[in-house]
N, CA and C atoms as an extended XYZ file, in Angstrom:
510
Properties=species:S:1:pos:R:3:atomname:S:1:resname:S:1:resid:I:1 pbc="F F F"
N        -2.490        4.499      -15.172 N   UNK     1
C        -3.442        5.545      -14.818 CA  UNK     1
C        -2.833        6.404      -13.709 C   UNK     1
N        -3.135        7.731      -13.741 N   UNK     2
C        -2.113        8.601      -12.523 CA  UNK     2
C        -3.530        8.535      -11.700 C   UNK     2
N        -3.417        8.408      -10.683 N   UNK     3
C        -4.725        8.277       -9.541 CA  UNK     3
C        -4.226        9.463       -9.105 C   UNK     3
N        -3.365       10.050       -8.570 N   UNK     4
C        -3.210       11.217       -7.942 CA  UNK     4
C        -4.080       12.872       -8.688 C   UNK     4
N        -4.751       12.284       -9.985 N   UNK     5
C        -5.394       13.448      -10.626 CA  UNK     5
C        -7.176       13.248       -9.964 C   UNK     5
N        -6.854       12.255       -9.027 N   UNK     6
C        -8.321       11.718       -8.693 CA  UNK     6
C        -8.398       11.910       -6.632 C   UNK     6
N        -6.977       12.125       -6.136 N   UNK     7
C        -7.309       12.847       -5.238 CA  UNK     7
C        -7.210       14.532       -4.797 C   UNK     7
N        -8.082       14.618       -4.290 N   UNK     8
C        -8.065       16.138       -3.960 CA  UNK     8
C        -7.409       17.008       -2.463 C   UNK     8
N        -7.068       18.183       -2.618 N   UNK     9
C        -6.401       18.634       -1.627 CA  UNK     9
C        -7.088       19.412       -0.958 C   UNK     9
N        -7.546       19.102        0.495 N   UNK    10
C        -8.569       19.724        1.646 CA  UNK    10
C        -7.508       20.721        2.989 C   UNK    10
N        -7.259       21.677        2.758 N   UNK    11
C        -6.265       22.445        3.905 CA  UNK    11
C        -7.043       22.416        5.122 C   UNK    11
N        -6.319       22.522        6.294 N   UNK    12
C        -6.335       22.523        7.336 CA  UNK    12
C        -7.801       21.480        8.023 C   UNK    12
N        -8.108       20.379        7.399 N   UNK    13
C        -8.829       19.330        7.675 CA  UNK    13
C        -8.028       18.277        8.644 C   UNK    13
N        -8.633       17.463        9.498 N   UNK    14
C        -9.218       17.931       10.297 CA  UNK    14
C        -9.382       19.107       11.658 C   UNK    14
N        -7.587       19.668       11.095 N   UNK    15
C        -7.614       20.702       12.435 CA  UNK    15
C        -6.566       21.589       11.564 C   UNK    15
N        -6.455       22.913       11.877 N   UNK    16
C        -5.600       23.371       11.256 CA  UNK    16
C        -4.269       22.956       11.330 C   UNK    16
N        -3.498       23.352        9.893 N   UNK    17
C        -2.084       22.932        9.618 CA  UNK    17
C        -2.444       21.441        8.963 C   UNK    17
N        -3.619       21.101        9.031 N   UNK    18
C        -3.278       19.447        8.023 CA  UNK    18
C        -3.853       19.637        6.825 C   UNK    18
N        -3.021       19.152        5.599 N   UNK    19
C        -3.448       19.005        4.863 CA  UNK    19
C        -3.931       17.524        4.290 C   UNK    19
N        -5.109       17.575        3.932 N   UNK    20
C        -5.689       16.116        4.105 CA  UNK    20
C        -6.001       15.749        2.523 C   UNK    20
N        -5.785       14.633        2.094 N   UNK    21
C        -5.811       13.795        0.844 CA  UNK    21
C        -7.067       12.925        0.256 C   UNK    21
N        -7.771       13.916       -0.220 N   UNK    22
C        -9.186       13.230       -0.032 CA  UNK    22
C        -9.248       12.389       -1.197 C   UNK    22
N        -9.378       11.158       -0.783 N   UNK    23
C        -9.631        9.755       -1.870 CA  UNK    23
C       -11.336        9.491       -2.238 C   UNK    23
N       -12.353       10.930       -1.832 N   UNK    24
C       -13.786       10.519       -2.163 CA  UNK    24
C       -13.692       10.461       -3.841 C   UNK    24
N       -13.237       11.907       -4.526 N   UNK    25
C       -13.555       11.479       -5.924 CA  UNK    25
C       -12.757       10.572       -6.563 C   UNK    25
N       -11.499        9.753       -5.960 N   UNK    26
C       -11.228        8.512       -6.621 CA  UNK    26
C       -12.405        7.325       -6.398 C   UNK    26
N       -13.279        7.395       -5.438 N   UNK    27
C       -14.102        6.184       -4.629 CA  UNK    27
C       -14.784        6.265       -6.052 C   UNK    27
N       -15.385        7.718       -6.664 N   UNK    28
C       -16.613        8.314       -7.413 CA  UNK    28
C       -16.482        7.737       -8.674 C   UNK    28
N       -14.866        7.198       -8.757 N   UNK    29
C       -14.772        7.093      -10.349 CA  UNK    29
C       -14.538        5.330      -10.488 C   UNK    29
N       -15.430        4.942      -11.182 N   UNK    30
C       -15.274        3.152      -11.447 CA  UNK    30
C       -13.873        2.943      -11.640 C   UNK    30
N       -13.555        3.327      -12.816 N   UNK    31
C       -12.540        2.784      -13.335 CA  UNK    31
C       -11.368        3.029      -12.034 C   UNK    31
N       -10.741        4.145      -11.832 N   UNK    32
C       -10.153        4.315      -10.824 CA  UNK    32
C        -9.517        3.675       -9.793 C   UNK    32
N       -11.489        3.310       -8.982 N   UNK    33
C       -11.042        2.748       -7.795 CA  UNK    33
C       -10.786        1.221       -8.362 C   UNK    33
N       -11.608        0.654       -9.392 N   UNK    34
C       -11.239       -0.519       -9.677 CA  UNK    34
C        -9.338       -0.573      -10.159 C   UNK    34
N        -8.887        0.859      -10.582 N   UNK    35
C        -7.292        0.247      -11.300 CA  UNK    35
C        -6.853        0.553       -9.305 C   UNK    35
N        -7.574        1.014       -8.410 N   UNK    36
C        -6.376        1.365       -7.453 CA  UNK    36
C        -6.674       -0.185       -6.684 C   UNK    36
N        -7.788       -0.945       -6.581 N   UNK    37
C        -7.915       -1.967       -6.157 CA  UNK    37
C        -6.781       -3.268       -6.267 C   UNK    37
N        -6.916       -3.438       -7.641 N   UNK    38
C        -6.123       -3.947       -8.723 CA  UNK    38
C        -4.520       -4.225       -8.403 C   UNK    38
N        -3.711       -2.710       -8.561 N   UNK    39
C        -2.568       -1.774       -7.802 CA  UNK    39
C        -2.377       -2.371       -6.106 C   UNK    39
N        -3.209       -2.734       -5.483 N   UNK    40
C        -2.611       -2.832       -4.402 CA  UNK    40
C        -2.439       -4.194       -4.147 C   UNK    40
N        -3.818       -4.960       -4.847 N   UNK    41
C        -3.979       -6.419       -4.710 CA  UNK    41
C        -2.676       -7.432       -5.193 C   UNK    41
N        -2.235       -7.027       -6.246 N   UNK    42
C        -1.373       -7.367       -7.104 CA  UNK    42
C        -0.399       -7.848       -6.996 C   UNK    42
N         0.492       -7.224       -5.881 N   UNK    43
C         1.575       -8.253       -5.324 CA  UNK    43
C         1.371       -8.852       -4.042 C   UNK    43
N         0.092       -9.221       -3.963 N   UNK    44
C        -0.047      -10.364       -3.007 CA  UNK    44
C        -0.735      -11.449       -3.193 C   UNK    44
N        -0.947      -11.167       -4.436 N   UNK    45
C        -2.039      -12.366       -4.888 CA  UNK    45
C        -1.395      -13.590       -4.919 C   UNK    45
N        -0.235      -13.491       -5.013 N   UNK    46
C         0.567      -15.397       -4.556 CA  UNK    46
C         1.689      -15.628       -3.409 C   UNK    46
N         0.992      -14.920       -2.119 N   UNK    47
C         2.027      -14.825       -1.135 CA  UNK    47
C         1.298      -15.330        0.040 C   UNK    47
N        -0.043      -16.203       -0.157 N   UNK    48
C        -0.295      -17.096        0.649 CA  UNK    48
C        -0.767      -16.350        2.337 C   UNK    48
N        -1.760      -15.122        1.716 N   UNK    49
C        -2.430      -14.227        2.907 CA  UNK    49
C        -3.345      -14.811        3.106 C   UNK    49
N        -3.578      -14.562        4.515 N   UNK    50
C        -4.620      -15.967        5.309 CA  UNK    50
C        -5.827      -14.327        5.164 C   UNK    50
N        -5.644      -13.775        5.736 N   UNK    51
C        -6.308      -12.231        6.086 CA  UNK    51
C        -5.718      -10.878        5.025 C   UNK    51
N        -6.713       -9.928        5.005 N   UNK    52
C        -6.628       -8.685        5.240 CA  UNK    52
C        -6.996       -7.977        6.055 C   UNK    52
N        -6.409       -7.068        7.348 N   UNK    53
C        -6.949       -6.862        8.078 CA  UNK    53
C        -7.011       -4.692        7.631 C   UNK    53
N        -7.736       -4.357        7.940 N   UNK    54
C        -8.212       -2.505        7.507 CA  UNK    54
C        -8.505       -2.052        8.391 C   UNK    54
N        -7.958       -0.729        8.505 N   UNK    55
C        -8.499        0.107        9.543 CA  UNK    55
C        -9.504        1.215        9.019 C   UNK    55
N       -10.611        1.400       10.298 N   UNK    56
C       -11.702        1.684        9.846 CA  UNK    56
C       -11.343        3.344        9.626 C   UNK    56
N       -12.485        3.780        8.781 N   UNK    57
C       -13.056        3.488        7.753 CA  UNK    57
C       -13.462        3.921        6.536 C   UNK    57
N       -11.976        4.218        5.892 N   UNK    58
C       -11.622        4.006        4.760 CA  UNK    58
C       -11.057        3.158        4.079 C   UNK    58
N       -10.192        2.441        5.252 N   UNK    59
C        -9.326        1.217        4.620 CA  UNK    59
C       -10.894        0.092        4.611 C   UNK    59
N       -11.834        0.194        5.309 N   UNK    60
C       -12.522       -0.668        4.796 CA  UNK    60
C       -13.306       -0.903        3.504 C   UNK    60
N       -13.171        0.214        2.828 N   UNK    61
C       -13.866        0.341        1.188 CA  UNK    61
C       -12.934       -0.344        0.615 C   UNK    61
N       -11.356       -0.434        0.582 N   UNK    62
C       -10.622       -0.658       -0.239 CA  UNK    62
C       -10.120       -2.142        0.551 C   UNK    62
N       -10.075       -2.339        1.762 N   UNK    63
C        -9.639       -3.489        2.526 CA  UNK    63
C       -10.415       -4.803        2.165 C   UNK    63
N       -11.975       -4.615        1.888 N   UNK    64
C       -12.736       -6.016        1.898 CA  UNK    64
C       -12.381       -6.515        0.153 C   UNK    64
N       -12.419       -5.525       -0.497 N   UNK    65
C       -11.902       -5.682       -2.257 CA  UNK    65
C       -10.589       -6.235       -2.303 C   UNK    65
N        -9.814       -5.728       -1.591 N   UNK    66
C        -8.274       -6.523       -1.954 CA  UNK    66
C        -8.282       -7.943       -1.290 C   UNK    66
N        -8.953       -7.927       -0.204 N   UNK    67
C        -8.823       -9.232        0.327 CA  UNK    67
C        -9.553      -10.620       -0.897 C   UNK    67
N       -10.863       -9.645       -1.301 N   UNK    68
C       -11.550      -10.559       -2.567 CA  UNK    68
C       -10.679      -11.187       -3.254 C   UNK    68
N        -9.835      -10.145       -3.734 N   UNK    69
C        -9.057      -10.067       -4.817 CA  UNK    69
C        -7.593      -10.925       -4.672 C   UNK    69
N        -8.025      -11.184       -3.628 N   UNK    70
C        -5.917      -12.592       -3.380 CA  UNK    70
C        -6.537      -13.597       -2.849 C   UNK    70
N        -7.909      -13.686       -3.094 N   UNK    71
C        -8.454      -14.714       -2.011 CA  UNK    71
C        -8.441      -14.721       -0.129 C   UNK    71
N        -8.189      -14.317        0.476 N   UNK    72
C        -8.124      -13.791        1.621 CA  UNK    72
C        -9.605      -13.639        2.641 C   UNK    72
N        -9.668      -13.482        3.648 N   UNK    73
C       -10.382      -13.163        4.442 CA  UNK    73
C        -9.898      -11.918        4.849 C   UNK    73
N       -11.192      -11.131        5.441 N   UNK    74
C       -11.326       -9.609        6.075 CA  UNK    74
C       -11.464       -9.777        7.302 C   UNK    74
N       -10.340       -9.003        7.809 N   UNK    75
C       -10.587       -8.450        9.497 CA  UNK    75
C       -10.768       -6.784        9.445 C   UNK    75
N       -11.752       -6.586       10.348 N   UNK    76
C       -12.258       -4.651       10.172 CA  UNK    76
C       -11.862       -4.384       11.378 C   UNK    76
N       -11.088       -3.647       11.652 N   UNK    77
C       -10.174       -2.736       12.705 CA  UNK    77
C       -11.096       -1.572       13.098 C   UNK    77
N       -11.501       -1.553       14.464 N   UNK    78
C       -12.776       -0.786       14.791 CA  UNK    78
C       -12.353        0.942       15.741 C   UNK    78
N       -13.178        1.419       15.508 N   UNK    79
C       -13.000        2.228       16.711 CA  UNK    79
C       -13.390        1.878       17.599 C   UNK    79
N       -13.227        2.335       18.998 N   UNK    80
C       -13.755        1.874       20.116 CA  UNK    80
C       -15.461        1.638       20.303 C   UNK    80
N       -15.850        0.404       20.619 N   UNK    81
C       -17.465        0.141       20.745 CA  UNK    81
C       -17.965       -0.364       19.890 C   UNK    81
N       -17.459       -0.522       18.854 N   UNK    82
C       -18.207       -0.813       17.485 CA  UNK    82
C       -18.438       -2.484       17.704 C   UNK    82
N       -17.719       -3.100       18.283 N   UNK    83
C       -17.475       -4.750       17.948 CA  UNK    83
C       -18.336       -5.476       18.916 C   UNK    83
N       -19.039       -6.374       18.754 N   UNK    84
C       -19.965       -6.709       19.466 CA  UNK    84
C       -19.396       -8.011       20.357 C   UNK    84
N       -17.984       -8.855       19.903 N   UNK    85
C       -17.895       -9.619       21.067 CA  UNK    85
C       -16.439       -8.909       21.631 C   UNK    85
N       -16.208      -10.386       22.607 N   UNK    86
C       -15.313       -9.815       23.191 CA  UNK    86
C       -14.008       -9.123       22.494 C   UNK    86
N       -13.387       -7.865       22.741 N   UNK    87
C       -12.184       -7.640       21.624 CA  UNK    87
C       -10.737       -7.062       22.435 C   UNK    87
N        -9.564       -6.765       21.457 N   UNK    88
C        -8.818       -6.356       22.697 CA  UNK    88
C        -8.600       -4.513       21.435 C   UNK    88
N        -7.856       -3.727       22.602 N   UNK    89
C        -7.771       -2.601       22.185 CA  UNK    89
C        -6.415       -1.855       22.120 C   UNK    89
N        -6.020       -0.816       21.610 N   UNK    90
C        -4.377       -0.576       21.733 CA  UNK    90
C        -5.024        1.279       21.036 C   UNK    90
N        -4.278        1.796       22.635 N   UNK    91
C        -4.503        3.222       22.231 CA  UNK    91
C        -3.325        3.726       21.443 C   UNK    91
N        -3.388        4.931       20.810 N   UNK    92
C        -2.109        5.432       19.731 CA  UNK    92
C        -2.326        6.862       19.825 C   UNK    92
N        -0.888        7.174       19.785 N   UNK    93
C        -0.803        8.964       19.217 CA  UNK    93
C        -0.832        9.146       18.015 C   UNK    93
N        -1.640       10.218       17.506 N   UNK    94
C        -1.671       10.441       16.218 CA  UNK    94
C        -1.134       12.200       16.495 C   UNK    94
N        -0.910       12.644       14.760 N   UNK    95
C        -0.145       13.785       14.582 CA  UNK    95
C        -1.370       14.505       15.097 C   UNK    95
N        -2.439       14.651       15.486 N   UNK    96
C        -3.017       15.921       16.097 CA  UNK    96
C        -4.250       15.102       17.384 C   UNK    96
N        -3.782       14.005       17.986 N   UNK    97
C        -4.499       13.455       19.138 CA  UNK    97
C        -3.777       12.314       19.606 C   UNK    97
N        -5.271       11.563       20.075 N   UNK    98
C        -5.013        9.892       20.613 CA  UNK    98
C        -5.850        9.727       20.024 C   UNK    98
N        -6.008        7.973       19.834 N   UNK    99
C        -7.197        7.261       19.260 CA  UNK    99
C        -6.920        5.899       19.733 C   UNK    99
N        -8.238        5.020       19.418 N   UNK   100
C        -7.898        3.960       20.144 CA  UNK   100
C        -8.465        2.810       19.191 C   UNK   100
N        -7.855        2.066       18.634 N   UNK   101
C        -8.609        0.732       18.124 CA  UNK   101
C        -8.983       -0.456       18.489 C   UNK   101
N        -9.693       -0.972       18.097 N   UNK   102
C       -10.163       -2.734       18.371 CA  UNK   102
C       -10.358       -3.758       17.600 C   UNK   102
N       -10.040       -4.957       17.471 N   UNK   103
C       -10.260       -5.989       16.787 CA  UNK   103
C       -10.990       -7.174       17.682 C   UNK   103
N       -11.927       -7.501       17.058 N   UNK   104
C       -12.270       -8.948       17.647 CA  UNK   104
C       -11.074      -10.170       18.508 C   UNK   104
N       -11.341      -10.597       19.460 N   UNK   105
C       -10.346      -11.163       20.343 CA  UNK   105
C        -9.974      -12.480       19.026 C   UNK   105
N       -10.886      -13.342       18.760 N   UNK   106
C       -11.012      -13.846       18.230 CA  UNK   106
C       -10.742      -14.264       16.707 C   UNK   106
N       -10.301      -12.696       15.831 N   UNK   107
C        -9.974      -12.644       14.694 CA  UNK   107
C        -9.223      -13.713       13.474 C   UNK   107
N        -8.161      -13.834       14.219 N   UNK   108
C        -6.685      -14.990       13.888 CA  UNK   108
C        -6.546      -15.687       14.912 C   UNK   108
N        -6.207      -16.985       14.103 N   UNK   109
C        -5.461      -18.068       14.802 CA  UNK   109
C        -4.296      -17.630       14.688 C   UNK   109
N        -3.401      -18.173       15.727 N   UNK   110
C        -2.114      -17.514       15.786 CA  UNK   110
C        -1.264      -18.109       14.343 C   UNK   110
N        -0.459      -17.395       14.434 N   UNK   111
C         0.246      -17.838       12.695 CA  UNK   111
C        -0.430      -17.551       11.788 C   UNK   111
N        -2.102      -16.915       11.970 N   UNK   112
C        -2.606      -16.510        9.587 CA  UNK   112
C        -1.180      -15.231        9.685 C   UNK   112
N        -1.040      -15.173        8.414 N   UNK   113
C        -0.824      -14.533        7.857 CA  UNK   113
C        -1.442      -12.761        7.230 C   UNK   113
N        -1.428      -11.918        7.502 N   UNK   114
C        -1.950      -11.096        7.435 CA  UNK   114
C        -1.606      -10.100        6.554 C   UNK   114
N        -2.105       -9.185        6.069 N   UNK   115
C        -1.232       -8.282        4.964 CA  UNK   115
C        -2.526       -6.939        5.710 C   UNK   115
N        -1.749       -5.833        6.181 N   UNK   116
C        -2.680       -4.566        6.828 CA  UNK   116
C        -2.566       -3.993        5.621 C   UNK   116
N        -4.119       -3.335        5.577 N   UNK   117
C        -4.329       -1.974        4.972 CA  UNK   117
C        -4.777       -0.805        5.665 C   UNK   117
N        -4.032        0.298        5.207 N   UNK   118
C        -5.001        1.672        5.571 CA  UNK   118
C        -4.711        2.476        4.250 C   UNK   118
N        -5.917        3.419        4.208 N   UNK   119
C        -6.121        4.054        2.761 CA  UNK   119
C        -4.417        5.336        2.847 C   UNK   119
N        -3.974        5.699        3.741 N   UNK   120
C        -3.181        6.540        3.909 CA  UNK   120
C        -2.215        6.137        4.832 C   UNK   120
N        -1.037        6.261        4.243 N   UNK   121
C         0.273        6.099        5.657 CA  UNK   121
C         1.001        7.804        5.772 C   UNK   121
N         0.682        8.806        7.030 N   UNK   122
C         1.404        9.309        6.973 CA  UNK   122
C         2.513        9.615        8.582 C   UNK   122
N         2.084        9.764        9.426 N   UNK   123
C         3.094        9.493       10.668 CA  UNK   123
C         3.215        7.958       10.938 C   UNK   123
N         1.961        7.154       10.440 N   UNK   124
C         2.173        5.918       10.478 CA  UNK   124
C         1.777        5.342       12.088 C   UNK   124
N         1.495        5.714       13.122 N   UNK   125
C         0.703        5.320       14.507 CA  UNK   125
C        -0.227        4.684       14.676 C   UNK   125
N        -1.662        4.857       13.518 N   UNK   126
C        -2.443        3.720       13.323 CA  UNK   126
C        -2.096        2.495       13.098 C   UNK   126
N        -1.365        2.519       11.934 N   UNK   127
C        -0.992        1.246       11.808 CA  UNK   127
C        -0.238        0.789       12.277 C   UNK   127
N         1.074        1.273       13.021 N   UNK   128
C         2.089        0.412       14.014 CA  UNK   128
C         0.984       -0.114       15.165 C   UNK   128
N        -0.102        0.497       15.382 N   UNK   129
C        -0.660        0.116       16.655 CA  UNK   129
C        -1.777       -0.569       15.994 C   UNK   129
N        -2.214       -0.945       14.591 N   UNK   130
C        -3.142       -2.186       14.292 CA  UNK   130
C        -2.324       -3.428       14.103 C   UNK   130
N        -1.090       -3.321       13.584 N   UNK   131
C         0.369       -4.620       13.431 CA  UNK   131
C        -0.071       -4.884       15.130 C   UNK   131
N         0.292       -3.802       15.952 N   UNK   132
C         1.098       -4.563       17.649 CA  UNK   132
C        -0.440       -5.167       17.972 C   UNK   132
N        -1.502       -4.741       17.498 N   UNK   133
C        -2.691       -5.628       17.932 CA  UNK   133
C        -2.856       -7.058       17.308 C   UNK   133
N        -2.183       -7.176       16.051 N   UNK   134
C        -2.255       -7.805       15.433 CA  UNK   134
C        -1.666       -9.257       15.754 C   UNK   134
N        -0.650       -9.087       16.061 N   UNK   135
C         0.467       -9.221       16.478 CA  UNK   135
C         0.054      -10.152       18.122 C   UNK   135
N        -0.202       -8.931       18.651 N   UNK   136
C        -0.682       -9.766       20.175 CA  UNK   136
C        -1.831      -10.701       20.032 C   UNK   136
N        -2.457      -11.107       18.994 N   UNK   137
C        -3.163      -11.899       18.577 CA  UNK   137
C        -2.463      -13.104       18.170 C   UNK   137
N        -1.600      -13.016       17.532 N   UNK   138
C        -0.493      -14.100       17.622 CA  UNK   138
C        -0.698      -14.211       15.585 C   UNK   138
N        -0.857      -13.166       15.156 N   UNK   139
C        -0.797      -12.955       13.477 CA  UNK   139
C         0.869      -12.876       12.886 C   UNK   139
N         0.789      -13.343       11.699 N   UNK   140
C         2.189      -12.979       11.552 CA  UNK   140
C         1.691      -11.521       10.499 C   UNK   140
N         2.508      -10.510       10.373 N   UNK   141
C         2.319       -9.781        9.133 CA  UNK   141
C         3.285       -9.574        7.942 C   UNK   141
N         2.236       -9.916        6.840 N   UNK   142
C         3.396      -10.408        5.611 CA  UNK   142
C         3.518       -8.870        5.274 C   UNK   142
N         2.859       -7.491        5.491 N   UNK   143
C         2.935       -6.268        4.748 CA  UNK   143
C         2.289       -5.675        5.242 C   UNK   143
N         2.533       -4.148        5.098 N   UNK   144
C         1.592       -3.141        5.555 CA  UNK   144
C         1.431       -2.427        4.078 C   UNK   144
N         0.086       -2.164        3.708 N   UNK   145
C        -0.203       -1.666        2.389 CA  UNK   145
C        -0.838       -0.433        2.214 C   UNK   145
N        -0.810        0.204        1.886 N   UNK   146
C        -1.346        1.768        1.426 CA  UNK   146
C        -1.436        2.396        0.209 C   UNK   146
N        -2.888        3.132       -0.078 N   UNK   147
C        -3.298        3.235       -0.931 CA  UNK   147
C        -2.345        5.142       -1.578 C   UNK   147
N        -2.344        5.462       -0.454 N   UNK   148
C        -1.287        7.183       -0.660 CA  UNK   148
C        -0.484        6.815        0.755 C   UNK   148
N         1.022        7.477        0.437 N   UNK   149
C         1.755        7.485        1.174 CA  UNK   149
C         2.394        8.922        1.091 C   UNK   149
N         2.601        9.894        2.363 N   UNK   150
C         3.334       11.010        2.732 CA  UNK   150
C         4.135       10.930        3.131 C   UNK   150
N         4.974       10.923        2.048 N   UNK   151
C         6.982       10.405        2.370 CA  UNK   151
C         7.773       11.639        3.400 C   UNK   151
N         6.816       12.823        3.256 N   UNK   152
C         7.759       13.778        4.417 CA  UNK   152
C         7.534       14.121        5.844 C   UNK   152
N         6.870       12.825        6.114 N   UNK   153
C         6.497       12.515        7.231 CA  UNK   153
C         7.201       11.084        7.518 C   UNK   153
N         7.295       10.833        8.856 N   UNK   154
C         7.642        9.681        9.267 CA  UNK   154
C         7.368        8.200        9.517 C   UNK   154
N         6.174        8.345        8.961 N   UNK   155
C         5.720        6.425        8.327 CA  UNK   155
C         6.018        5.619        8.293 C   UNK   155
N         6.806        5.708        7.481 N   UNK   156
C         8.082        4.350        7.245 CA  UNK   156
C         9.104        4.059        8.229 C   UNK   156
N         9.291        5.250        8.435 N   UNK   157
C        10.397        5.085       10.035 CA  UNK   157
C        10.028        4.609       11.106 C   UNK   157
N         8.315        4.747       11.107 N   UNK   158
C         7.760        4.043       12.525 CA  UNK   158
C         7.695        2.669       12.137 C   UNK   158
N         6.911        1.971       10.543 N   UNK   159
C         6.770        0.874       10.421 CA  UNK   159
C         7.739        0.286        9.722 C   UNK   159
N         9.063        0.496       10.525 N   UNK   160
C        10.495       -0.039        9.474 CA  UNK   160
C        10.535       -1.553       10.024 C   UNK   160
N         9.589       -1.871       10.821 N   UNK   161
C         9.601       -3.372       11.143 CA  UNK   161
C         8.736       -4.280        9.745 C   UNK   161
N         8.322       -3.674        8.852 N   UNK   162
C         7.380       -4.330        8.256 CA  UNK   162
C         7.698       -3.805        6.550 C   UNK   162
N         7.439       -4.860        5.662 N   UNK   163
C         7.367       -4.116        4.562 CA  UNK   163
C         6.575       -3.481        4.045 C   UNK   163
N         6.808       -1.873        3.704 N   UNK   164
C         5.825       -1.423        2.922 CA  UNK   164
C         5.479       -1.366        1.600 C   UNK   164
N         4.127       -1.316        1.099 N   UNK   165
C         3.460       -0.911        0.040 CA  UNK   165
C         2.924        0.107       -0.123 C   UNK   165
N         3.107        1.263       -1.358 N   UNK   166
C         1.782        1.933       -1.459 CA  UNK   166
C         2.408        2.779       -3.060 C   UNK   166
N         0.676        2.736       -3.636 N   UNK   167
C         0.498        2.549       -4.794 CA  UNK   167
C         0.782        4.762       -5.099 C   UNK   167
N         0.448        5.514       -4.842 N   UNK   168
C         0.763        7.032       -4.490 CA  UNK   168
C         1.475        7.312       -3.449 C   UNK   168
N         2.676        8.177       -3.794 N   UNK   169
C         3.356        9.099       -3.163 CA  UNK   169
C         3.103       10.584       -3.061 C   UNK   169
N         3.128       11.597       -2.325 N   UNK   170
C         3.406       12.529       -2.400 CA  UNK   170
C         4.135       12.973       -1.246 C   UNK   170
């Protein structure tokens, strides 16, 4: 199935000069999101992931399904405030700000195994800075996974510590 006929192209979202990759009418279409679910789950289903951990919140539509789907447990990667016990936090540059995430202190025992998702890798800063949280939790990470990846950007170069996945290129 080409999923890329199922995302759409939004200019200068959220600030001008970005062009943003909107995955709503893939969410819209059953079949779809079920083959992109499927697509990502797929090579991890026998690699012995303790977790999936997603950053919020898009990777959480597609993060709690893949984890279903290898057997796994869900960790939800918060924005700031959202988490009700104690948590730790790791601020990041992104291509047009800062942002800051959180995970439950508590998430992993040191050593699960983890496999990250976010619905999009494109400078890649979220997720180097949900791994180093991850990480300071004492997680190992078997993968970083993505549902679209923007190869003319630098992504991969930030998360060349980790292997990547992702099911769309452009």
């Amino acid at each position: 199935m080409d999923l890329k006929q199922y995302i759409r192209d939004i200019k200068d979202f959220p600030v001008q000069g970005i062009l943003f990759r909107d995955i709503t009418p893939l969410l819209g279409d059953k079949d779809a999101m079920s083959y992109a679910i499927d697509a990502i789950a797929e090579p991890y289903k026998n690699k012995n992931v303790d977790y999936v951990a997603a950053i919020e919140a898009r990777g959480f539509i597609f993060g709690a399904a893949i984890a279903r789907e290898i057997g796994a447990g869900f960790i939800p990667i918060r924005k700031p405030g959202k988490l009700p016990c104690r948590s730790e936090a790791m601020t990041y540059d992104l291509e047009y700000g800062s942002n800051t995430i959180e995970v439950h202190a508590d998430a992993v025992k040191p050593g699960s195994r983890v496999l990250m998702f976010d619905d999009l890798l494109a400078t890649g800063g979220t997720m180097k800075a949900a791994c180093s949280l991850m990480e300071r939790l004492g997680a190992e990470i078997v993968a970083t996974a993505f549902l679209v990846e923007l190869t003319d950007l630098p992504g991969r170069l930030m998360l060349q510590k980790y292997p990547i996945y992702s099911v769309i290129s452009y």
